[in-house]
DRENLUMTI-843189 format. One record per atom (N, C-alpha, C): residue number from 0; residue in one letter; atom name; x, y, z. Coordinates in nm, 4 decimals, m for minus. Each point is the difference from the previous one (the first is absolute). Layout:
BEGIN
(NUM A CA (X Y Z))
...
END
This chain:
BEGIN
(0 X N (3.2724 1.6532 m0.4883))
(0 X CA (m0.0872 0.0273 m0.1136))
(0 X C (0.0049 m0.1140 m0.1014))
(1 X N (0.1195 m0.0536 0.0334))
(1 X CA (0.0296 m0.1138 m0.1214))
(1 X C (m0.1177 m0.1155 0.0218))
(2 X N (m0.0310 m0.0452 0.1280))
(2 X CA (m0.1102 m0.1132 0.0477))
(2 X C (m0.1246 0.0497 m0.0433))
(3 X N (0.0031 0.1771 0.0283))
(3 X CA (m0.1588 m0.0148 m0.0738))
(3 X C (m0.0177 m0.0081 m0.1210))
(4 X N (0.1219 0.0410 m0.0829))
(4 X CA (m0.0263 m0.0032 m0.1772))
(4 X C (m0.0561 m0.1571 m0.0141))
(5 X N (0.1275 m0.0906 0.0222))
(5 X CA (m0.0381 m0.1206 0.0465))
(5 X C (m0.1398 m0.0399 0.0286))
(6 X N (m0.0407 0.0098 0.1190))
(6 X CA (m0.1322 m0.0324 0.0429))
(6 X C (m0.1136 0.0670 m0.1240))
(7 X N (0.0174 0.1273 m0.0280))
(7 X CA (m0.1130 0.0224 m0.0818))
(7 X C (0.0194 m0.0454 m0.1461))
(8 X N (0.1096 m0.0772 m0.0239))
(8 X CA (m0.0209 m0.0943 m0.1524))
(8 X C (m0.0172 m0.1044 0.0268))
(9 X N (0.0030 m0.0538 0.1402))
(9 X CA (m0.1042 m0.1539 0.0297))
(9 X C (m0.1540 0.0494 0.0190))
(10 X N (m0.0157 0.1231 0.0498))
(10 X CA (m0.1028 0.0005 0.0510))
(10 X C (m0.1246 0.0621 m0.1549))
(11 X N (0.1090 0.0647 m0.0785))
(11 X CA (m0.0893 m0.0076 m0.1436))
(11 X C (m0.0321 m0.1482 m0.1026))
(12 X N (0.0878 m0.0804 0.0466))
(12 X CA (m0.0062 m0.1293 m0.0732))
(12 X C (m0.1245 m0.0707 0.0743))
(13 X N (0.0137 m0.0143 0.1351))
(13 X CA (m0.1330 m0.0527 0.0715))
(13 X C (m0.1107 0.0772 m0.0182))
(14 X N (m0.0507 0.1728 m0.0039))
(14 X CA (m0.0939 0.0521 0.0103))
(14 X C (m0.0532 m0.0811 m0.1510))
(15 X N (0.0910 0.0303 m0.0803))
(15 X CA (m0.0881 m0.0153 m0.1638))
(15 X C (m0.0183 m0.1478 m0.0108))
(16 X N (0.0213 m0.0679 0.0868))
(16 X CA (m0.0823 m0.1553 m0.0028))
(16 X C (0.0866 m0.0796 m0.1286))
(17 X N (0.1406 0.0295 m0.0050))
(17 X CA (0.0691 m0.0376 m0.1430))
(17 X C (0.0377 m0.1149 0.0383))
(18 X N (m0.0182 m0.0613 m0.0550))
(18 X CA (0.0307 m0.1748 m0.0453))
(18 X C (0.1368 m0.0013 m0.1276))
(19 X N (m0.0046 m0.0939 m0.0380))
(19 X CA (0.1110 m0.0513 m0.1346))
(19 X C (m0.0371 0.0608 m0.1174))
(20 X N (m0.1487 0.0546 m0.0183))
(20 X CA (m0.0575 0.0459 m0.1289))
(20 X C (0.0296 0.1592 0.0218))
(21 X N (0.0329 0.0260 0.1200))
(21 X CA (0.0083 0.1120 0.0022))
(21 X C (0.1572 0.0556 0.0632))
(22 X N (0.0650 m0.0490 0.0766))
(22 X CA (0.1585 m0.0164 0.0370))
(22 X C (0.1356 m0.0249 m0.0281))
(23 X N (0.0652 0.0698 m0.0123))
(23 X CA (0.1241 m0.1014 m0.0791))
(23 X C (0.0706 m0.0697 0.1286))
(24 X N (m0.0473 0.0589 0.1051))
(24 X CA (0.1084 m0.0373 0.1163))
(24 X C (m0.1315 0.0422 0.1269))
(25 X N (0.0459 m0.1240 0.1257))
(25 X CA (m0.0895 0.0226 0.1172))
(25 X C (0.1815 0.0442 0.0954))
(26 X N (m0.0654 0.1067 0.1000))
(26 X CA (0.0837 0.0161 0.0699))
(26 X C (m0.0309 m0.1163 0.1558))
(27 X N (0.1130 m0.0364 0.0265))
(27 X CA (0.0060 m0.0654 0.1413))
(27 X C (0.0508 0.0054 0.0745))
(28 X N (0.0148 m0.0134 0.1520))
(28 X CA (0.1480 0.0072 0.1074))
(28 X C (0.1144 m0.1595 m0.0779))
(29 X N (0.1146 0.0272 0.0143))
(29 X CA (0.0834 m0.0777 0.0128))
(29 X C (m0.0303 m0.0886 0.1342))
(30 X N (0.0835 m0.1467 m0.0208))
(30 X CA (0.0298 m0.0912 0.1054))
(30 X C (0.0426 0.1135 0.0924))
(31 X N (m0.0705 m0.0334 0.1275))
(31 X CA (0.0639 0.0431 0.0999))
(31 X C (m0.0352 0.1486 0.0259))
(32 X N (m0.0232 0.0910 m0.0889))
(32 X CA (m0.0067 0.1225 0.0230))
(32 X C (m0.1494 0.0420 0.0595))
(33 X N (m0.0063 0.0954 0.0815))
(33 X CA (m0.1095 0.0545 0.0590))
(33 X C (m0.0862 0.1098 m0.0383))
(34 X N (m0.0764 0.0153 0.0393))
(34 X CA (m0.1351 0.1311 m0.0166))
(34 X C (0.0959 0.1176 0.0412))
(35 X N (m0.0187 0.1393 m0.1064))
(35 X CA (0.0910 0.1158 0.0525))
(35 X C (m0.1141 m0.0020 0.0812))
(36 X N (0.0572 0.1616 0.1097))
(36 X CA (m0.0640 0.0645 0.0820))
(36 X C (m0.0385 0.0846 m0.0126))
(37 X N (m0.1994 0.0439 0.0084))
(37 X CA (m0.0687 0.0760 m0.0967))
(37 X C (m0.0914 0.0076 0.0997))
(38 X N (m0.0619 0.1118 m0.0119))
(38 X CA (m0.1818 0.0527 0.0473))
(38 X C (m0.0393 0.0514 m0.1373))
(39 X N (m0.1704 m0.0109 0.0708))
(39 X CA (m0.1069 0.0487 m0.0527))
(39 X C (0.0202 0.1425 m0.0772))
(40 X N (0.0718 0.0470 0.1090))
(40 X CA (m0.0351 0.1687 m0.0250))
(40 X C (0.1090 0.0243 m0.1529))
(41 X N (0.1260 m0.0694 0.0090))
(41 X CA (0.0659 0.0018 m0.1363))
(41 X C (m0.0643 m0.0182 m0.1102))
(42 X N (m0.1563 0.0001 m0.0190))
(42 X CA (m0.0697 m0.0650 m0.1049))
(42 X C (m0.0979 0.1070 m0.0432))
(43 X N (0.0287 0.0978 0.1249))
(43 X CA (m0.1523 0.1048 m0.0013))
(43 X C (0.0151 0.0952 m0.1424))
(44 X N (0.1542 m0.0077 m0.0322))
(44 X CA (m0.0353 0.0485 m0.1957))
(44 X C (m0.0957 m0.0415 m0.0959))
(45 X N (m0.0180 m0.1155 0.0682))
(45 X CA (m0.0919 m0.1204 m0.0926))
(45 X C (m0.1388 0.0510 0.0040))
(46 X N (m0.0983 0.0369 0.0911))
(46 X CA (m0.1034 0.0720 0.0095))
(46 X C (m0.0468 0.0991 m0.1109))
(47 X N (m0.1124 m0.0273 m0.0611))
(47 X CA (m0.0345 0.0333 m0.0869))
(47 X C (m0.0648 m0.0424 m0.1229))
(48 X N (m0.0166 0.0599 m0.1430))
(48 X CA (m0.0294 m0.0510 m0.0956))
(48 X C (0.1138 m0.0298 m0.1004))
(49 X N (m0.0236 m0.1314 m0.0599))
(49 X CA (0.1264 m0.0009 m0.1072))
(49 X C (m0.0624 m0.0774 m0.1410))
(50 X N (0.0460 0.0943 m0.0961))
(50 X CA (m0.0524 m0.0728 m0.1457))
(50 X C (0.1052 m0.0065 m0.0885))
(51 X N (0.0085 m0.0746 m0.0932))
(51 X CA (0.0830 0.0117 m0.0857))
(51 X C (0.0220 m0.1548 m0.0743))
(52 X N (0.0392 0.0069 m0.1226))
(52 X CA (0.0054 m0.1522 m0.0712))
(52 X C (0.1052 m0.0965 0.0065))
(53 X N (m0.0581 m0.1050 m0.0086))
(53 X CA (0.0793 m0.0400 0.0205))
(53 X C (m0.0428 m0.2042 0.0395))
(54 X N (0.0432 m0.1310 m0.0562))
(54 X CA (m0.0336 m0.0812 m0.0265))
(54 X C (m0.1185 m0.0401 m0.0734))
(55 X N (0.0339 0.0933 m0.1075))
(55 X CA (m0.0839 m0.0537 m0.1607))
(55 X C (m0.0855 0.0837 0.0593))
(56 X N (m0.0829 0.1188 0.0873))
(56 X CA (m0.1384 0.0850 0.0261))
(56 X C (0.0540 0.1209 0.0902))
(57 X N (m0.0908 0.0518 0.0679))
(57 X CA (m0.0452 0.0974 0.0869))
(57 X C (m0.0039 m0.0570 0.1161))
(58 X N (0.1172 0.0247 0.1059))
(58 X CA (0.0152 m0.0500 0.1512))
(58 X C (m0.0480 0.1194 0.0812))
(59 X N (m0.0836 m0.0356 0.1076))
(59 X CA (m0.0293 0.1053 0.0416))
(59 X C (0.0520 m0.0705 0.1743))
(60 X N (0.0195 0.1189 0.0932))
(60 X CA (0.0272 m0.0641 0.1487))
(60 X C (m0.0785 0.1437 0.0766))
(61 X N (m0.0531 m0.0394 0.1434))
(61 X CA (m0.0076 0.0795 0.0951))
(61 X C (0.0002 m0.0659 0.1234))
(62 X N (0.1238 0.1404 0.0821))
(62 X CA (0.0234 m0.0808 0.1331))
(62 X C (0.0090 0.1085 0.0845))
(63 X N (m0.0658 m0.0632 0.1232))
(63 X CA (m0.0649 0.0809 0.1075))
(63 X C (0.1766 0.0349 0.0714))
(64 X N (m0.0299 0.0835 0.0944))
(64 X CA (0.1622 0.0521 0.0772))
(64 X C (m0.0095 m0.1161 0.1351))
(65 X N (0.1327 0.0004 0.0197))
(65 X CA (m0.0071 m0.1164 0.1028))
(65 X C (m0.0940 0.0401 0.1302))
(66 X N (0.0086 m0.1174 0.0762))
(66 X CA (m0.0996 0.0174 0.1036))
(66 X C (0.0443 m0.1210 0.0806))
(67 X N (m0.0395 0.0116 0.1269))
(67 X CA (0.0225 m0.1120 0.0650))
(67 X C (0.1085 m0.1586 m0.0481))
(68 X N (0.1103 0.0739 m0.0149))
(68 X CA (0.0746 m0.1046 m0.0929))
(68 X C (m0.0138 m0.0945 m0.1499))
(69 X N (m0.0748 0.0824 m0.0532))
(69 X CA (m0.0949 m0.0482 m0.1291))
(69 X C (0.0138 0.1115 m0.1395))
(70 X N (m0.0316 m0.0113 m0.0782))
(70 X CA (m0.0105 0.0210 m0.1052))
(70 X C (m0.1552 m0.0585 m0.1298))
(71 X N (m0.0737 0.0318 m0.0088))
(71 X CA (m0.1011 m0.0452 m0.1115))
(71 X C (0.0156 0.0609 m0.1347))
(72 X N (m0.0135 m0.1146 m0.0762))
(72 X CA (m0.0234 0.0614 m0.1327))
(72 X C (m0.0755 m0.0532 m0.1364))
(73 X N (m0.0383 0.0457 m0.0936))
(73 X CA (m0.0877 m0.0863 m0.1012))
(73 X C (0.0617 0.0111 m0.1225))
(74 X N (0.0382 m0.0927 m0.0802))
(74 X CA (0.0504 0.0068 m0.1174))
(74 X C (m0.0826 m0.0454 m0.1163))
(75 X N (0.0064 0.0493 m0.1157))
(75 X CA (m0.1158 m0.0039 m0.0966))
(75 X C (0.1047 0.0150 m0.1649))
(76 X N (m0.0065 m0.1639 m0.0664))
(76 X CA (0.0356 m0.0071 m0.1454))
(76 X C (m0.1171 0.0029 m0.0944))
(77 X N (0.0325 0.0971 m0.1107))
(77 X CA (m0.1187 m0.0114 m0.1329))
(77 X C (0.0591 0.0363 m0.0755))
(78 X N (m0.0526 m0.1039 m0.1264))
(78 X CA (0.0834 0.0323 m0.1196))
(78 X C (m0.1312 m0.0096 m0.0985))
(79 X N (m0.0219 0.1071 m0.1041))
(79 X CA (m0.0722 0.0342 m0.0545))
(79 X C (m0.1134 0.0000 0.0107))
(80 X N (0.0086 0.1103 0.1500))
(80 X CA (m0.1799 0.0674 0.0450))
(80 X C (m0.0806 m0.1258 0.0615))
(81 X N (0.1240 m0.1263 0.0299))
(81 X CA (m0.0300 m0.0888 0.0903))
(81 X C (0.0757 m0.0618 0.1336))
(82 X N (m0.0914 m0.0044 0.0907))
(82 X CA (0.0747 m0.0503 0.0743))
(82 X C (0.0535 m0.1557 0.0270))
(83 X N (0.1468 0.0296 m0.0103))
(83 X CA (0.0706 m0.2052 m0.0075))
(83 X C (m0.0255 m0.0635 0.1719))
(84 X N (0.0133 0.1119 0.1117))
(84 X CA (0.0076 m0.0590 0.1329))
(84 X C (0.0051 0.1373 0.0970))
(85 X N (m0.0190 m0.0478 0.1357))
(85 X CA (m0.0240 0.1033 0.0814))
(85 X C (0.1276 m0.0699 0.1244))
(86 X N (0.0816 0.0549 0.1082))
(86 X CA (0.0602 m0.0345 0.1122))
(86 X C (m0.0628 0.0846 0.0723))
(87 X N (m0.0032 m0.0831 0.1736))
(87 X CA (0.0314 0.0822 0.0854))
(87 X C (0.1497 m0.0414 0.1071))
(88 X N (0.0007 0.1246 0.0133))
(88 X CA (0.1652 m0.0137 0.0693))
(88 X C (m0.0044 0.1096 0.1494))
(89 X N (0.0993 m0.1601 0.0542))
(89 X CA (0.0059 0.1024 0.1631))
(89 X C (0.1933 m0.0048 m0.0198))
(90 X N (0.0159 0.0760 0.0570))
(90 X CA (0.1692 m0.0091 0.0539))
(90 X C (m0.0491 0.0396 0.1501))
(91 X N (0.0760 m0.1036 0.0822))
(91 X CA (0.0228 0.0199 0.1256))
(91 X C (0.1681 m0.0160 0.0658))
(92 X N (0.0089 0.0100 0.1204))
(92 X CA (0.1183 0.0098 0.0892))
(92 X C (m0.0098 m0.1532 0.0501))
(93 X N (0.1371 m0.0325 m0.0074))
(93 X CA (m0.0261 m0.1370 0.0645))
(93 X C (0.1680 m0.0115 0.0301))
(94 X N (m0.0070 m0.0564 0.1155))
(94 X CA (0.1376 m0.0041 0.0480))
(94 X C (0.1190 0.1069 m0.0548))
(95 X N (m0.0490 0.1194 0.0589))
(95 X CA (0.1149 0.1046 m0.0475))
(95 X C (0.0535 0.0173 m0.1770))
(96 X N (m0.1299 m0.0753 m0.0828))
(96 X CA (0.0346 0.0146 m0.1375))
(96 X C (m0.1571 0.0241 m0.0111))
(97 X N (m0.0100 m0.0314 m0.1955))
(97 X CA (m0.1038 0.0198 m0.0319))
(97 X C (m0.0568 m0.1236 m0.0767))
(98 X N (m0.1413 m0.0272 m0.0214))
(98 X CA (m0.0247 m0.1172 m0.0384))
(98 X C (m0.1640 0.1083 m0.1334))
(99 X N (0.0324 m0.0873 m0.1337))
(99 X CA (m0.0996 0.0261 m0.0619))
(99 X C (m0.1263 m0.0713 m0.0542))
(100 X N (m0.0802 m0.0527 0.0518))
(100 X CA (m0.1006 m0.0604 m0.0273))
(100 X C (m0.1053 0.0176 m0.0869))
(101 X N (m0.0605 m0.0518 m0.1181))
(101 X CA (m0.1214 0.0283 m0.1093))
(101 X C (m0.0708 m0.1101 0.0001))
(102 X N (m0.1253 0.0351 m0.0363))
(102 X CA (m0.0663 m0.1113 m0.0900))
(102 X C (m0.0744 0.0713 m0.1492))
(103 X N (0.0854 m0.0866 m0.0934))
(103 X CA (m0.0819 0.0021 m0.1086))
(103 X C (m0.1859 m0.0054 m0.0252))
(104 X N (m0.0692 0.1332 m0.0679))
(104 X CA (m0.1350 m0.0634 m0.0334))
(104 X C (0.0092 0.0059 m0.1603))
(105 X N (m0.0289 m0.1283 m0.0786))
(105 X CA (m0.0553 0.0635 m0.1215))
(105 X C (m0.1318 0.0867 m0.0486))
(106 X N (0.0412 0.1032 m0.1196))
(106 X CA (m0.1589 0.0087 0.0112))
(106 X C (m0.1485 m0.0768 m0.0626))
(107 X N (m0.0664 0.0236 0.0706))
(107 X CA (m0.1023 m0.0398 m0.0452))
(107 X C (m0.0359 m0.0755 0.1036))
(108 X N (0.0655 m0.0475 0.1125))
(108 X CA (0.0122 m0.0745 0.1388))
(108 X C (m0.1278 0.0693 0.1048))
(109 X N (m0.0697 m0.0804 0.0249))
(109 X CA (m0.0879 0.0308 0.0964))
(109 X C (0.0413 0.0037 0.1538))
(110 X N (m0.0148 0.0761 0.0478))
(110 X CA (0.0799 0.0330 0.1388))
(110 X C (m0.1059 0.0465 0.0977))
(111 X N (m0.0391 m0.1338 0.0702))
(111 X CA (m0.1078 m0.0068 0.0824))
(111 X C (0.0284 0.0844 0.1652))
(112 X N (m0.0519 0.0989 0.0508))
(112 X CA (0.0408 0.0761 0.1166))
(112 X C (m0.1174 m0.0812 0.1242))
END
């Protein structure tokens, strides 16, 4: 249980897209040390809606239940009845661990389909 407390205070520092303006500390592996050993399905708490404040606005997240070794989700900052930026986020399985991937959109970003 201790790796996932772990994992889910890296994995809140990466979802919220926190940088230096927003971090006091980035978590990392040590020299030498490896990826714990994790699935998808340890994540399926994560599924759902989540709101609450938090970096100067209104964070909002929703994430689908795992699936095919995956995870989706959309994250959404606004601070005063505006929106600062939008993520989308996958967590997948990758070599018997987990790997979290985003890309930042700001808003107002045109997002050609």
């Amino acid at each position: 249980m201790a790796i996932l407390s772990k994992l889910y205070s890296w994995f809140l520092l990466v979802v919220a897209g926190v940088s230096g303006a927003y971090a006091a500390e980035t978590l990392s592996l040590a020299a030498g040390q490896t990826s714990p050993t994790a699935s998808i399905e340890q994540l399926s708490w994560l599924a759902g809606h989540w709101r609450g404040e938090a970096l100067g606005g209104v964070v909002e997240e929703q994430w689908a239940p795992p699936s095919a070794g995956s995870m989706v989700g959309t994250f959404k900052l606004s601070t005063k009845g505006k929106v600062k930026f939008y993520k989308i986020e996958i967590i997948r399985e990758v070599a018997g661990s987990l790997v979290l991937q985003h890309r930042r959109v700001k808003a107002g970003t045109r997002i050609d389909v």
